[in-house]
N, C-alpha and C positions, 0 to 999 in steps of 0.2 A: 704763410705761417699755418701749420696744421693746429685747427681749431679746437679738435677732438683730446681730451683727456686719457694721460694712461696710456700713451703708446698708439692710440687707433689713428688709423687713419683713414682716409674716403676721399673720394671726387665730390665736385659740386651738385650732380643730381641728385642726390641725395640716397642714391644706394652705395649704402656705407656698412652695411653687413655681414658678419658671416667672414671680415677678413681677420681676423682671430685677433688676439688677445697680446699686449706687453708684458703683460701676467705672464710668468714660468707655471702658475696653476690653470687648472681646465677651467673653461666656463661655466658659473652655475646661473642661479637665477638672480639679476639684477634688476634693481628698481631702476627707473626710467622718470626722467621729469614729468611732470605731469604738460600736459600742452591743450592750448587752445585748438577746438577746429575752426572754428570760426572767428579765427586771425588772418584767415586771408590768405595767398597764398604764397610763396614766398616770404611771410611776415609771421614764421613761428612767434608766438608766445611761450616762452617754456619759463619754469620755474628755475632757480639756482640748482645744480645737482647736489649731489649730499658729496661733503667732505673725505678726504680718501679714507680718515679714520673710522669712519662711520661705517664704509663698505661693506658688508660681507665678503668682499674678493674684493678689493681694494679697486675696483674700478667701477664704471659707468657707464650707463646706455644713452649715448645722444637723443637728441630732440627729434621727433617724428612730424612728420608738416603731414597735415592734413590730407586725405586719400581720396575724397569726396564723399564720406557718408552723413553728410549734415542733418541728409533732409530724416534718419531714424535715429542718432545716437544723443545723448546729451550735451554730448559737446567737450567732454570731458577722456584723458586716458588715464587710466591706472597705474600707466608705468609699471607693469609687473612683468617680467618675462618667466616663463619656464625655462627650466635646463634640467641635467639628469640631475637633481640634487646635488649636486655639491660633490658631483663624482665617488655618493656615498652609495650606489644602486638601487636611491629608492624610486618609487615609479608615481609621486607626488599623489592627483586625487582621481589615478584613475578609477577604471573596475575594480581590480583584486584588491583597492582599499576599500573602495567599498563594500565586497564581496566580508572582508574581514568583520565588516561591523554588524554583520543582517543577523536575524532572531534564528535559530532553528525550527524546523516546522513542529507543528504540535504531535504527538502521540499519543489520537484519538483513543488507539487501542485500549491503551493504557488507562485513558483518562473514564473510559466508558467501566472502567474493570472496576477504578476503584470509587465512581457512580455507584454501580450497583452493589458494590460491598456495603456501601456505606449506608443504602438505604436498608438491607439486609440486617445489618446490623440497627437502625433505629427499628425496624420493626419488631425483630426477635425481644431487642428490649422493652419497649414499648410493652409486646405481648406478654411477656414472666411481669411484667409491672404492674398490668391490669389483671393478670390471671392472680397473683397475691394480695392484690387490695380487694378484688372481686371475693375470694374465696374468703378473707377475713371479714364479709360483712354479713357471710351467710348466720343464719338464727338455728345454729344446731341443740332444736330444746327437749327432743324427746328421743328417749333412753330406753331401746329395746332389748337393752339388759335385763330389763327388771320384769320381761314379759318370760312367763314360766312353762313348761314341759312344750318346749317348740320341735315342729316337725322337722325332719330333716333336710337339709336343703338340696334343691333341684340343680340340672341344668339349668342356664340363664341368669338373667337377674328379674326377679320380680317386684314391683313399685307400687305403693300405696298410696295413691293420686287421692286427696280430702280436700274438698271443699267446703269450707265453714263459714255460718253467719255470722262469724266474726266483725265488730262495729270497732275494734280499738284502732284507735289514733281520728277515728270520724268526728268530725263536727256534726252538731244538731240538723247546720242546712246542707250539708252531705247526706246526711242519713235520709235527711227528706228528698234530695234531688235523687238518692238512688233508692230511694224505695225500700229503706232496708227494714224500718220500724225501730223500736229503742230497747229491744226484749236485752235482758243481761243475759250473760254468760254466751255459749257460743256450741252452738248443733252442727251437723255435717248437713251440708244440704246434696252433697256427692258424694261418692265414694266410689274408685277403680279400681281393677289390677292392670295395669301396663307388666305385660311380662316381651324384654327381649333377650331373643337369643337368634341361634345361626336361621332359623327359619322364618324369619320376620318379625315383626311386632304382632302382638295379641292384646287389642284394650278390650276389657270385659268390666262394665258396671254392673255394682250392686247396688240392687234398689236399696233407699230409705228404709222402705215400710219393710223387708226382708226378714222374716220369720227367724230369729236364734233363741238358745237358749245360752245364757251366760253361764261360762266357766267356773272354774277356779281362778285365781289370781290372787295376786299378790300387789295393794297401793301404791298406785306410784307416790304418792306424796306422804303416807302413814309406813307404809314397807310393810304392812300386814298383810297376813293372809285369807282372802275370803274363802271358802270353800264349796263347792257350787250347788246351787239347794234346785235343779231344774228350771230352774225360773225363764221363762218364756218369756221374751222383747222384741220390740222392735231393732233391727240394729243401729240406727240411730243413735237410741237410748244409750246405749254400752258408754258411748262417745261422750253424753253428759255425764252419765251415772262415775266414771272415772278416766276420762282426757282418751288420748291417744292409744297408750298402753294397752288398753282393756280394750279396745275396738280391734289392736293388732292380735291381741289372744284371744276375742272372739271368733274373727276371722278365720284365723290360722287351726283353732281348734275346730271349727267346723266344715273346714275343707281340707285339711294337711296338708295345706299350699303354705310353703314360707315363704315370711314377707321379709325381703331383704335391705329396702329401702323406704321411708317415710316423706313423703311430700303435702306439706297443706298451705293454704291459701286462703285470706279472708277476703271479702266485697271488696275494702278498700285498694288491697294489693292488685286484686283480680282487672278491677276498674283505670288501674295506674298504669299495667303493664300494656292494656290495651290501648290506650291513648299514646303512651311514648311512644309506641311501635306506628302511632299514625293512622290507627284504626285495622280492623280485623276484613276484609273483603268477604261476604256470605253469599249463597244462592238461597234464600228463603221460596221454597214451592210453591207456599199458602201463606194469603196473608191470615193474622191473627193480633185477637188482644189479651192483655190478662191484665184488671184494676190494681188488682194487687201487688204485680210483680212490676208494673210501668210499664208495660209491652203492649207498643203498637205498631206493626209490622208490617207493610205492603206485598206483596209475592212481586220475585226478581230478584237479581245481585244489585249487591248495595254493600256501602263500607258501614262497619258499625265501631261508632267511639266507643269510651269505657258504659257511659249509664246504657247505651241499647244490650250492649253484649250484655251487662250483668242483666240486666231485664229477660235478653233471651232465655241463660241457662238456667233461670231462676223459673220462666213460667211453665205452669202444670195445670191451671184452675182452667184453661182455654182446651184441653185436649180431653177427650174420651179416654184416653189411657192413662190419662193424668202423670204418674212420675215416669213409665215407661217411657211415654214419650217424650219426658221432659231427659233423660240419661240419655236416649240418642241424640238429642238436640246438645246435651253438654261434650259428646263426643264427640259431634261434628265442628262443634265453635274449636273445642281446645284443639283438635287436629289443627284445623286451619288454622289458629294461634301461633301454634309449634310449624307448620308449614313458612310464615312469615316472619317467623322470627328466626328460625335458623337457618340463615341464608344469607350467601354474602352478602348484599346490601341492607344489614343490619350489625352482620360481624365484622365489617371491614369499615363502616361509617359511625366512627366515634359521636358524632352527632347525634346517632340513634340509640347505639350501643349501651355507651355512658348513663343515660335517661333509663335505656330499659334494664339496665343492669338494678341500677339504684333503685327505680318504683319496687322490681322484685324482691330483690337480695335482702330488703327492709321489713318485706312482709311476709315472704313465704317461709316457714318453719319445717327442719329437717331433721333426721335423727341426729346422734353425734356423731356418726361413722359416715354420712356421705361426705362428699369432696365436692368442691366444683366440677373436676370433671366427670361425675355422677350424674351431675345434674342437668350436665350437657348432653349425656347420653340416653339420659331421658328422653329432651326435648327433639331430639334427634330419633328417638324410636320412636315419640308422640308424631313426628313428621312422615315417617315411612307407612304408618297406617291410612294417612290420606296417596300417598304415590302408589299404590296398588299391591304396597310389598307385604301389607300385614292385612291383618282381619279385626273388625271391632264389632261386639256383640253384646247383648245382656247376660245375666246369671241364669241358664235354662230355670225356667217354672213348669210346677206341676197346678198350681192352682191357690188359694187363700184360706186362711181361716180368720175371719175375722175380715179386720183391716190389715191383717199379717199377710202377706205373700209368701207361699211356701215352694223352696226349689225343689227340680225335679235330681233328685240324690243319685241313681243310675246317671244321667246326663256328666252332671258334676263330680262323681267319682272320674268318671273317662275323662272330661275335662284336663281335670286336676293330674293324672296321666300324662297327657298327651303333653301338660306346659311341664310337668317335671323333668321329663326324656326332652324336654326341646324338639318334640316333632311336629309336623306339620298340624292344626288345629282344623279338626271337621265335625267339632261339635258345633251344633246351631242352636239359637234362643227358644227355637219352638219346639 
């Protein structure tokens, strides 16, 4: 009796394979009882086969006895056979089905392109973001409009660097920790010309005590016209006597230099921008004190917070030349200032940036026509006079009357020449 289902048929050893099919269709894949191996031999265990309705090809794979692999399988068959599919051409789970399901490789190229666009683009934004909140914080309060019969302007641009005792926004134990005192209103305790052009920078201080006689003019606050009666001052004075304005037409009428730009600073700004920056690095030659300005200073480089630096540019009562030597001490602080502060690791590190932006932008006062980027160009010409590319000198003198220091006028006519043409600067202070 052929024991085999469907047509098959086999010998007793059990190779029963491979003699095809009762089926008029091709062989596909057929599930197989599942079978014991560890039934012994001869003594298959198999399960019932599945009913011919059940089939996928209406037939079935006899029972397998055991082959000897006890001692690693579980003991268990799946009864699963392969065949070509179902005579449909597929190729079941080889390679190229696999091959069908894999990722494509990445396109670094790509991914690197649109990297850097993108930080490109956070930057530039970034940058017009900070450069218009920057430029709306500046304090544009003084109006060189109202400054009358102005000389004509030069090559370059020329800058009026002021430093004033200014105490506004101070606390009482600020004023005491930087030595300011409580006096009202507010004096220059500096005054520069920063002139740049194609031949480097040129910073030239004017003393305090600086011999003028005051102008004509016209108030800035009343709009009247004074008329000028010879009146010999200080130029300091100019600066109390009526603000900014009148220190610009003193200037300007005593040298025929125009002043293109206004820059001023009071303690408290001065002492802010130094600190957010981290402190100022100096080489002090000599040490020295002054009681009055808070200056105690060792010879050597050393970094200086906001209170040392203002102490520095402040003391005069320590030196034999007393303000001369105090104008090159302010030339060389603010270079190095403008040396560390305009430089990448202050412009590119919003940690730094953001702080020194805001101590400044708060306190320093400009005309209404500079820009931010005026101001940057400043500090950028303030910088070039420490790199060897500019020159920085005092206002030649010829000697004093009085307590008044008077320039030597030959010197400073050529001077005031040489920065007009924009050429090369070989006047000297002595």
């Amino acid at each position: 009796m052929n024991e085999w289902p469907n047509g098959w048929s086999g010998d007793q050893s059990g190779n029963q394979y491979g003699r095809g099919s009762g089926s008029s269709q091709p062989e596909g894949a057929r599930a197989m009882p599942q079978v014991r191996r560890d039934a012994g031999p001869g003594r298959p265990r198999s399960e019932p086969p599945l009913p011919p309705q059940l089939s996928p090809n209406r037939g079935s794979v006899p029972p397998q006895q055991s082959q000897g692999y006890d001692s690693y399988d579980n003991g268990y068959n799946t009864g699963q056979v392969y065949g070509d599919g179902g005579g449909r051409g597929g190729h079941g789970g080889g390679p190229a089905a696999a091959g069908r399901g894999s990722r494509p490789a990445p396109n670094w190229g790509r991914r690197i392109k649109w990297t850097v666009l993108t930080l490109v683009t956070v930057f530039l934004v970034t940058s017009i973001a900070t450069y218009f909140w920057a430029d709306g914080q500046m304090r544009r309060e003084v109006d060189l409009s109202k400054v009358i019969d102005r000389p004509a302007a030069g090559d370059g641009t020329n800058y009026l660097i002021v430093g004033s005792d200014s105490r506004e926004g101070m606390t009482d134990e600020q004023k005491k920790v930087l030595h300011t005192g409580s006096a009202e209103g507010k004096r220059t305790d500096s005054m520069m010309i920063l002139h740049d052009g194609s031949n480097g920078p040129t910073l030239v201080s004017l003393p305090r005590d600086s011999d003028v006689v005051v102008p004509s003019f016209v108030g800035s606050q009343s709009g009247k016209k004074f008329p000028a009666q010879g009146r010999h001052t200080k130029l300091n004075a100019t600066y109390a006597m009526d603000g900014p304005e009148l220190l610009v037409r003193t200037i300007e009428a005593s040298t025929h230099l125009r002043i293109d730009h206004y820059v001023e600073i009071g303690f408290a700004g001065f002492a802010n921008i130094v600190d957010a920056i981290g402190g100022v690095e100096l080489d002090i030659p000599k040490a020295f004190k002054d009681k009055d300005a808070g200056a105690d200073f060792q010879a050597g480089t050393q970094t200086l917070d906001g209170q040392q630096a203002l102490a520095f540019v402040r003391t005069r009562h320590a030196f034999a030349a007393s303000d001369l030597e105090r104008t090159k001490n302010q030339q060389k602080f603010l270079a190095a200032l403008a040396h560390q502060t305009a430089t990448p690791s202050t412009l590119l590190n919003p940690f730094k940036l953001y702080p020194t932006l805001s101590a400044g932008l708060n306190t320093v006062i400009t005309d209404k026509d500079m820009s931010l980027w005026d101001l940057g160009q400043m500090f950028f010409a303030m910088k070039g006079v420490t790199n060897g590319e500019g020159k920085s000198m005092n206002m030649p003198l010829s000697g004093n009357i009085g307590n008044n220091l008077l320039w030597n006028k030959t010197k400073v006519a050529q001077l005031v020449q040489q920065l007009n043409n924009d050429e090369k600067v070989t006047v000297t202070s002595d």
